[in-house]
C-alpha positions in Angstrom: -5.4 15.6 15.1 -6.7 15.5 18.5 -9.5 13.1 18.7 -11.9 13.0 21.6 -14.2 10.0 21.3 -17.8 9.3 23.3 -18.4 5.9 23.7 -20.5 4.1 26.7 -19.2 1.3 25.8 -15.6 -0.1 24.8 -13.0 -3.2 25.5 -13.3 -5.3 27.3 -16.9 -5.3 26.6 -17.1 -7.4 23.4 -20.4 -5.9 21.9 -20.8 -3.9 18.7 -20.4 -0.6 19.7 -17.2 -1.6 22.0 -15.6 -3.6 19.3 -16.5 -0.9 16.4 -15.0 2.1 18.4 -11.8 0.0 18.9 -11.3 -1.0 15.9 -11.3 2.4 14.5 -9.5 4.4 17.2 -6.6 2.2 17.5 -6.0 2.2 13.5 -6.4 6.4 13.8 -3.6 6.0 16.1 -1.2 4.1 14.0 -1.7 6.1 11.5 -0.4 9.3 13.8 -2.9 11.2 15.4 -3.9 11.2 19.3 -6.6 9.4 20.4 -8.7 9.7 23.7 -12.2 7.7 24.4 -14.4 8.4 27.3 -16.3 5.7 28.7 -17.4 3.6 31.8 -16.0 0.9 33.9 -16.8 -2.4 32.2 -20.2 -3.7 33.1 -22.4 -4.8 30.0 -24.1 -6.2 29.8 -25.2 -7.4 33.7 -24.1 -4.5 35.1 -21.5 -5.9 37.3 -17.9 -4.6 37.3 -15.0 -6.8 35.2 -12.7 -8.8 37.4 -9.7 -5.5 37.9 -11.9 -2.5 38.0 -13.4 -0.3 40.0 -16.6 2.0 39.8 -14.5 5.5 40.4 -14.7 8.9 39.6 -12.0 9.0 36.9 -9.1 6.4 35.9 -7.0 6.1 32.7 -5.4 3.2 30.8 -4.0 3.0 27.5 -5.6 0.2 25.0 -3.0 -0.3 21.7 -1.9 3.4 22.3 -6.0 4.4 22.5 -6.4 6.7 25.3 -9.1 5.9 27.3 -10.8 7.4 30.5 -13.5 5.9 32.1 -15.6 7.8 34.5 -18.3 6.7 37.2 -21.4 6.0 36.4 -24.7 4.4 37.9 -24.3 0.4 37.1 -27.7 -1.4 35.9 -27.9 -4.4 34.0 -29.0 -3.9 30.6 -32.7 -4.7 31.6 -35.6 -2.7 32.6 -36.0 0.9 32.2 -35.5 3.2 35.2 -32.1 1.4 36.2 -30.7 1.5 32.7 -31.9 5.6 32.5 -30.3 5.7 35.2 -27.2 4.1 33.9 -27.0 6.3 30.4 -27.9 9.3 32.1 -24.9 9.0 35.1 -22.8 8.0 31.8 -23.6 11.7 30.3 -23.1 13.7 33.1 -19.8 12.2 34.2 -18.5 11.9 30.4 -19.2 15.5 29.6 -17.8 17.1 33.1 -15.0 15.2 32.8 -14.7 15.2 29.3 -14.8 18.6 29.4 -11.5 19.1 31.8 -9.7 17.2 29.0 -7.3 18.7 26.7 -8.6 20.6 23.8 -8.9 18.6 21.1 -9.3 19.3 17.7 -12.8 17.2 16.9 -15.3 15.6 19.3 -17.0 12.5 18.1 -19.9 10.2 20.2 -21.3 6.9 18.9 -25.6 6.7 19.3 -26.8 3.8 21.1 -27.1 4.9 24.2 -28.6 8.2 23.5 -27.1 10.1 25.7 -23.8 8.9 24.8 -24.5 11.5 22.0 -25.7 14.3 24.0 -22.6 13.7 25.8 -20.4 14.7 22.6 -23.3 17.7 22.1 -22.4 19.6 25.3 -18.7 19.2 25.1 -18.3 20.4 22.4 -20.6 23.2 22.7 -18.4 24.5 25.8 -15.3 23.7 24.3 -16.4 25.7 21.0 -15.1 22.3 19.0 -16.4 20.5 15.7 -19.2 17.3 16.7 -19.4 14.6 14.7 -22.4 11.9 15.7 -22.0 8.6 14.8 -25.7 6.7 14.2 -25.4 3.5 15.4 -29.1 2.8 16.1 -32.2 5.1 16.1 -33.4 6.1 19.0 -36.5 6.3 20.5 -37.5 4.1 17.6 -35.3 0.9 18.6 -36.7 1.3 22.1 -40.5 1.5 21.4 -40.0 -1.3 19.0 -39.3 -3.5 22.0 -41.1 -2.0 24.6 -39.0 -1.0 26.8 -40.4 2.8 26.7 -44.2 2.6 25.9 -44.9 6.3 27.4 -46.2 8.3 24.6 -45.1 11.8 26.4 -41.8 10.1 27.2 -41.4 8.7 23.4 -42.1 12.5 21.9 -40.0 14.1 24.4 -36.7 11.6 23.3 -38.0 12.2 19.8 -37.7 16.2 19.7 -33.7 15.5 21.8 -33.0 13.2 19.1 -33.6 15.7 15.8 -31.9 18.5 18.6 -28.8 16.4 19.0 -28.8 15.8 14.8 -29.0 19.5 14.0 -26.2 20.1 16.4 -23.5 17.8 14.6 -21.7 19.2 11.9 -21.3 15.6 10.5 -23.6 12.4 10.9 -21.7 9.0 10.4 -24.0 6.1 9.7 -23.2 2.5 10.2 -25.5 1.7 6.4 -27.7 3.2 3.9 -30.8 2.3 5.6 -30.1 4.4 8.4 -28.9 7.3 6.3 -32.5 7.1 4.2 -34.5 7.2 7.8 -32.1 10.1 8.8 -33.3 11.9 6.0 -36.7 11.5 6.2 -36.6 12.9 9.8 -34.9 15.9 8.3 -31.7 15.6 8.4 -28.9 17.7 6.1 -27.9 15.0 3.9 -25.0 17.8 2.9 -23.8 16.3 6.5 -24.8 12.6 6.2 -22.0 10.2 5.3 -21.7 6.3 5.5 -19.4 4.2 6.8 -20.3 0.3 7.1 -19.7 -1.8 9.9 -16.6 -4.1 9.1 -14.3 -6.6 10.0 -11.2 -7.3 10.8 -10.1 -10.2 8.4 -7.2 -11.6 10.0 -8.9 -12.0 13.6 -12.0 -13.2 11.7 -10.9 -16.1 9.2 -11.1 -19.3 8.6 -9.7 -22.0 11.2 -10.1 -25.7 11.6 -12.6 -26.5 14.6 -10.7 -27.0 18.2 -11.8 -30.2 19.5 -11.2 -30.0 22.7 -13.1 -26.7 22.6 -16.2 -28.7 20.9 -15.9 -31.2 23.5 -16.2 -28.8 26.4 -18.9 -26.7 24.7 -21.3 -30.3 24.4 -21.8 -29.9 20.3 -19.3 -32.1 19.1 -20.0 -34.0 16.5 -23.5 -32.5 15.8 -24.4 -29.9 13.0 -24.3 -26.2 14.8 -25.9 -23.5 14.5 -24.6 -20.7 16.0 -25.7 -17.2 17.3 -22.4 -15.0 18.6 -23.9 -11.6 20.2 -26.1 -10.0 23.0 -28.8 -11.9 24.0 -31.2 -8.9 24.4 -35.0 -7.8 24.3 -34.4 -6.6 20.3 -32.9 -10.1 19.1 -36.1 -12.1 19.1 -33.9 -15.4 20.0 -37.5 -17.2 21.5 -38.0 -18.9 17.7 -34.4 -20.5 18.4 -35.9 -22.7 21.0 -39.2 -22.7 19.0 -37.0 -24.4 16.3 -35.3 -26.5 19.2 -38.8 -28.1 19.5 -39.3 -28.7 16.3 -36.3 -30.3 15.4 -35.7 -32.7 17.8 -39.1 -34.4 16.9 -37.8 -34.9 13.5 -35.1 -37.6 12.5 -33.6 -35.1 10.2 -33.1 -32.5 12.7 -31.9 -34.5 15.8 -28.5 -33.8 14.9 -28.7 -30.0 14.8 -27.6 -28.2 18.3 -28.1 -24.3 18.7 -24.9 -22.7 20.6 -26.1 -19.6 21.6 -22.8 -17.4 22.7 -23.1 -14.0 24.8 -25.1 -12.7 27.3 -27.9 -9.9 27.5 -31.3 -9.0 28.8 -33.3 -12.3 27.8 -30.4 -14.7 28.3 -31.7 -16.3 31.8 -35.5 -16.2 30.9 -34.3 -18.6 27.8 -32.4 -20.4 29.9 -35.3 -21.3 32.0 -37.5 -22.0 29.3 -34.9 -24.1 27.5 -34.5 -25.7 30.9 -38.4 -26.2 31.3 -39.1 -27.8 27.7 -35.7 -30.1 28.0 -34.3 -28.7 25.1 -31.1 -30.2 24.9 -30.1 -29.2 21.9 -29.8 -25.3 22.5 -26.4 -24.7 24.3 -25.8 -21.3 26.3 -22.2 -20.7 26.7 -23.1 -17.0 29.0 -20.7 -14.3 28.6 -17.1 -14.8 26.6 -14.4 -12.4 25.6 -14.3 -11.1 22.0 -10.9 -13.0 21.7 -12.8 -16.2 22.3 -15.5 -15.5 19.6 -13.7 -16.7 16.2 -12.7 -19.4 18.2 -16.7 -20.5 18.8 -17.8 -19.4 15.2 -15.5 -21.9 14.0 -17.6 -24.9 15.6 -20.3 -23.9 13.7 -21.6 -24.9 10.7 -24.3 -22.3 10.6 -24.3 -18.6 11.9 -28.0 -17.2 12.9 -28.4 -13.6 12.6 -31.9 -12.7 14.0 -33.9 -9.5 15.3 -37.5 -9.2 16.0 -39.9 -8.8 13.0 -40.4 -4.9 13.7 -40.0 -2.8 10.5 -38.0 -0.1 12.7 -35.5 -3.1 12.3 -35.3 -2.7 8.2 -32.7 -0.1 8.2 -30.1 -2.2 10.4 -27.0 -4.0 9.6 -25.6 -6.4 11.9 -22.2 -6.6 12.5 -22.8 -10.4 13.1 -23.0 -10.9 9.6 -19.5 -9.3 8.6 -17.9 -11.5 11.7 -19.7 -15.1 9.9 -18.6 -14.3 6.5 -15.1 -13.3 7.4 -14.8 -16.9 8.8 -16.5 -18.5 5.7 -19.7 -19.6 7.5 -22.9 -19.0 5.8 -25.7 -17.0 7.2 -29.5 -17.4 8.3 -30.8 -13.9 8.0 -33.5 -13.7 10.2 -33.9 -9.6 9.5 -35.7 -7.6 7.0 -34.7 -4.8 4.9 -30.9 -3.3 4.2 -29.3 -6.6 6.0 -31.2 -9.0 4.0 -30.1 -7.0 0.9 -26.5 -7.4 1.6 -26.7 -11.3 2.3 -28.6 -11.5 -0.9 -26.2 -9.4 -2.6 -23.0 -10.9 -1.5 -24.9 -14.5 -1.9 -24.0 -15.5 2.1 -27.1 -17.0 3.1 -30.3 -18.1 3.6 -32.8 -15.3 4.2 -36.1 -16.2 6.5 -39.1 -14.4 8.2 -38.1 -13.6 11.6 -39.4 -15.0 14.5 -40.8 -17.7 12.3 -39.9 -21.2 13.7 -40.9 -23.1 10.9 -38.8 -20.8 8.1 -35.3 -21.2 10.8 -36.2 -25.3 10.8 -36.4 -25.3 7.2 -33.6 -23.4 6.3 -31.3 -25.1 9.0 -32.6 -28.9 7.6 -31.8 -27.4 4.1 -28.2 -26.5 5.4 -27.4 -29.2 7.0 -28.3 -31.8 4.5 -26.2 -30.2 1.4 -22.9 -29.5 3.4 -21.5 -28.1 -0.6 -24.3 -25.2 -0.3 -22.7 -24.2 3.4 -19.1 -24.5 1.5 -20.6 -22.0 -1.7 -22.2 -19.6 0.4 -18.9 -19.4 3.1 -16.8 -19.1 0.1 -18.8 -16.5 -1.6 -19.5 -14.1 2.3 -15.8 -14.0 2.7 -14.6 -13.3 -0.6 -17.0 -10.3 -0.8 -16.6 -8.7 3.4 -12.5 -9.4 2.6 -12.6 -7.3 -0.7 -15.0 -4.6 0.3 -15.5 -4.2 4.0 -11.6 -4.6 5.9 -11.4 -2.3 8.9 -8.4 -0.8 7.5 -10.2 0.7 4.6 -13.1 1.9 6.8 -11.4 3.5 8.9 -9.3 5.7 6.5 -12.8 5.9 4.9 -14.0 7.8 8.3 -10.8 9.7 9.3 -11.4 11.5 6.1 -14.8 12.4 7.1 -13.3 13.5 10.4 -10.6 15.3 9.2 -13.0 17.7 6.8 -15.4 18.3 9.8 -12.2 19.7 11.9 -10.8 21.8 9.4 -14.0 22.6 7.4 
């Protein structure tokens, strides 16, 4: 087949989406079918152009035989609201022109967040006359309003009645987990046309390696117990109770070993930063952006992975990839998130689950941790014997080409 893939994001970004639509497309191409993804210059998430590129009209480069154009677009950091509309709109006007002028493909698939990533994939493939499959990555305006980065009521309905349009106009809706697929339905979707397939991992790239001490060294947590947060720093991650913890813990003997290492880069990063800064919190270390290469690397100075978002309950029905990435390694989580994700670490017996954005829960369940070192072994053991056996990117992906491959010939 002839794929043609919508993504506003993709290497060498290192967030979800980017690493997600990799993963996939480059497997789709071993296994013999062609392969193009439309996307912008890299930016995310500060909205400054990598070191090599340039914000043009059109330019092409191949990624592990993956296709991929990237088109112009307005840069914003991913803060604020009018910038970043500004930003995913530029995205869905340059992606569908120009996505348009490409060769016909057989299928046209777009991955939702950003939104109009998806109406992107809607309009080419309404002038090309081609089969659309969406891919649900988040739900939007819900994920928005639950941080308040839209608070307009007119503007909130208005994204609501594009967001059922743009479902009714795929032939088939991927979700990244069941929670989403439930919402999906209870906002009318055909579940004839609703199919899941997880976020996974890729279990060689993420396994388990001896620490680097030179790395620890540089970092400033050698020799401490470390707990460690790998992913965007943004507005929807709630990551203020880390330095509420920070407080908390340095006041107690038990806890004045523990560092946070918080690794990435996003919305909130320099407002914690400052704060950090403020309350002398020198046991939260900000390492700022990193490549994805670099990331097993830093997971493997920890002891403890935190995966957090904000106690909303539009949060319930996600599944962070964060998770999949700790337990390949063998690092037990701290779930700070409700619903579907707390499920699976409960399930596959991972982690520690907590209330999110509740200091006192994190500083319990870190002290806990931290003084039974077998627990952290059990529960590593246990998360990557159960993403290895049931969530490898190889499987997935087969699992979605054959969701692609009925759409195009259905």
């Amino acid at each position: 087949m002839r794929i043609l893939f919508f993504s506003h994001y993709f290497p060498p970004e290192g967030n979800a989406p980017a690493s997600r639509t990799f993963a996939h497309c480059r497997r789709w191409v071993a296994a013999g079918h062609e392969v193009t993804v439309v996307t912008s210059a890299p930016n995310h998430p500060r909205g400054v152009l990598y070191p090599g590129y340039r914000n043009r009209i059109r330019q092409v480069e191949d990624w592990d035989g993956v296709r991929v154009v990237r088109v112009v677009t307005f840069l914003a950091a991913n803060a604020g609201t009018w910038r970043r509309s500004l930003n995913y709109l530029s995205y869905m006007v340059s992606a569908a022109i120009l996505g348009s002028l490409e060769r016909r493909p057989d299928v046209v698939l777009a991955t939702s967040p950003q939104f109009f990533c998806g109406w992107a994939g809607v309009l080419v493939s309404r002038i090309r006359r081609i089969p659309f499959v969406l891919e649900i990555r988040d739900l939007w305006p819900e994920s928005i309003a639950a941080v308040g980065a839209i608070r307009s009521r007119m503007a909130i309905g208005l994204l609501a009645k594009l967001e059922l349009a743009m479902y009714r106009s795929a032939r088939q809706i991927v979700t990244v987990g069941e929670g989403y697929r439930q919402r999906l339905l209870e906002r009318g979707a055909d579940g004839t046309r609703l199919a899941v397939v997880m976020n996974g991992v890729d279990g060689e790239l993420f396994s388990p390696r001896d620490q680097d001490e030179h790395l620890a060294e540089g970092v400033g947590v050698a020799g401490r117990f470390v707990v460690a947060y790998c992913g965007v720093i943004g507005m929807a991650h709630g990551l203020e109770v880390v330095l509420r913890a920070a407080s908390h813990l340095r006041e107690r003997p038990d806890g004045r070993q523990v560092v946070f290492l918080l690794v990435g880069d996003g919305a909130r990063l320099d407002d914690l930063k400052a704060m950090a800064e403020r309350d002398g919190l020198d046991n939260v270390v900000f390492t700022g952006n990193v490549a994805k290469a670099c990331v097993p690397g830093l997971i493997a100075l920890s002891d403890v992975c935190l995966v957090h978002l904000r106690a909303s309950d539009t949060f319930t029905t996600v599944m962070p990839s964060k998770i999949f990435e700790a337990a390949a390694m063998a690092k037990p989580v701290i779930l700070g998130v409700r619903g579907f994700a707390a499920e699976f670490v409960r399930t596959a017996g991972c982690g520690l689950c907590i209330e999110p954005e509740n200091e006192r829960a994190l500083v319990d369940a870190v002290l806990r941790l931290s003084a039974d070192r077998s627990l952290c072994e059990r529960l590593g053991r246990a998360g990557r014997d159960h993403v290895v056996r049931h969530y490898s990117r190889d499987e997935l992906a087969r699992d979605y080409l054959d969701v692609i491959e009925r759409t195009a010939t259905a």
